[in-house]
C-alpha positions as CSV (number, residue, x, y, z in Angstrom):
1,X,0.0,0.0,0.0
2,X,1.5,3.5,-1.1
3,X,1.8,5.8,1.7
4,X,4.1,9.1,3.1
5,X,4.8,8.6,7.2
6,X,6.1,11.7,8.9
7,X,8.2,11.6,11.9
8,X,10.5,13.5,14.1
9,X,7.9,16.2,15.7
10,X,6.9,17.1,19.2
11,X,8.0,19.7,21.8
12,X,10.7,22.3,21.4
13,X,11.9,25.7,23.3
14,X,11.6,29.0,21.3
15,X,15.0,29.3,19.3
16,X,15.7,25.0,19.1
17,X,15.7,23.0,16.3
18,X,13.7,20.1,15.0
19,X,14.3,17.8,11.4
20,X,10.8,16.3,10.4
21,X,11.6,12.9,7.9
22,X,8.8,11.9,5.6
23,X,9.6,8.4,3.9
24,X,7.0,6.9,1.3
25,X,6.8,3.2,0.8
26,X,5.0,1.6,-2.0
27,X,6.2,4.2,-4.5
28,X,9.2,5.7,-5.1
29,X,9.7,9.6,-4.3
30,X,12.4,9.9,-7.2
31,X,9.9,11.1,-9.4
32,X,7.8,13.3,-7.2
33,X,7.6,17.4,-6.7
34,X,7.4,16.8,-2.4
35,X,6.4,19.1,-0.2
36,X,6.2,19.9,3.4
37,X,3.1,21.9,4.6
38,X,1.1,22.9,8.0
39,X,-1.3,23.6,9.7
40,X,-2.3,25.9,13.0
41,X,-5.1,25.4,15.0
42,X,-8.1,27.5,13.5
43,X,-6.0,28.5,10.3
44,X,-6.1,27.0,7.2
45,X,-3.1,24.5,5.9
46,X,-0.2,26.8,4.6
47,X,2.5,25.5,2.0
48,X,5.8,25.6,3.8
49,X,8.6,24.4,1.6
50,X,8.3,22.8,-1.7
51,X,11.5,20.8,-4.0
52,X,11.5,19.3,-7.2
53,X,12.3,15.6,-8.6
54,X,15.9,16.1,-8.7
55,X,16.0,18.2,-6.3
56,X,17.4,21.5,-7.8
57,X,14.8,23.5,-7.1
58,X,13.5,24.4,-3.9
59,X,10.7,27.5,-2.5
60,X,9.6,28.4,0.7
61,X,6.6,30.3,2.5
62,X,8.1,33.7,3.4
63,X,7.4,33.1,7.1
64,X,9.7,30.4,6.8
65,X,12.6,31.4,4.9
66,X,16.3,31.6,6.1
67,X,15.1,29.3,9.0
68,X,13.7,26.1,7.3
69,X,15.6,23.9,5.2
70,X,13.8,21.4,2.7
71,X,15.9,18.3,1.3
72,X,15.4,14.9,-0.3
73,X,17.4,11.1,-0.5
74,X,15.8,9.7,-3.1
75,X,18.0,6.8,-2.6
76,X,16.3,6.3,1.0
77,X,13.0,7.2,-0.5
78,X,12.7,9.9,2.4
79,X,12.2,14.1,2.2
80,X,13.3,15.8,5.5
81,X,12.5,19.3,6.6
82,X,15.3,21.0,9.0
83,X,13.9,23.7,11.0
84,X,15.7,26.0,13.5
85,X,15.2,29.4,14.9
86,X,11.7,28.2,15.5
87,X,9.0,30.1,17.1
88,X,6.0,29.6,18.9
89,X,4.1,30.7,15.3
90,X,5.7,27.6,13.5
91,X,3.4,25.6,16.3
92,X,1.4,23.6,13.6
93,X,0.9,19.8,12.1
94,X,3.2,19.7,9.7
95,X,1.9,16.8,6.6
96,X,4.3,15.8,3.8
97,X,2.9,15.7,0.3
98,X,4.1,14.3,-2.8
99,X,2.9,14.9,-6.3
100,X,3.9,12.5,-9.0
101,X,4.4,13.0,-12.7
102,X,0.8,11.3,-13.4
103,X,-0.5,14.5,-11.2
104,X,-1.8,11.7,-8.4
105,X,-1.1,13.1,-4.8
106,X,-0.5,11.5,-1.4
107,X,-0.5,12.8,1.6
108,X,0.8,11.7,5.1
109,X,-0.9,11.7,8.3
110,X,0.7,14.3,9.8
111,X,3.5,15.4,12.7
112,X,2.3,17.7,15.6
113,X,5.2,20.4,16.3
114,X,4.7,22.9,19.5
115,X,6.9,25.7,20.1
116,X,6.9,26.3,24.0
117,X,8.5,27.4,26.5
């Protein structure tokens, strides 16, 4: 069965440093835009970083950038998202996506991150 699994979330101080891992199974990721995205309590789900296939190519959300980092192993079938100088605002579920070249998308179940102090 095809499916994205995010990891690597939970509880960090304002200012730390997390690194979410989504890894696919069922279908390889080589050939997928991926993309990490979240979402806040009460506010809708927000793109924060997007790469392409080969990874050459990457975009962020502007609340993010300079402070997340998005990269891929397509050898370990797995996207990670680095994320430091976080901030309470950045307190979200964050959900993996991946598009392939047929246009079909999956998505993952999700990784609760809380900023806190």
């Amino acid at each position: 069965q095809a499916q994205l699994v995010e990891s690597g979330g939970g509880l960090v101080q304002p200012g730390g440093s997390l690194r979410l891992t989504c890894a696919a199974s069922g279908f390889l990721l080589s050939s997928c835009t991926m993309s990490w995205y979240h979402k806040a309590a009460g506010k809708e789900r927000e793109l924060v970083a997007v790469i392409t296939s080969a990874g050459g190519s990457t975009n962020y959300g502007d609340s993010v950038k300079g402070r997340f980092t998005i990269s891929r192993d397509n050898g370990k079938n797995t996207v990670y998202l680095q994320m430091s100088s976080l901030k309470t605002e950045d307190t979200a579920v964050y959900y993996c996506k991946a598009v392939r070249s047929s246009g079909y998308v999956y998505w993952g179940q999700g990784t609760q991150v809380t900023v806190s102090s």
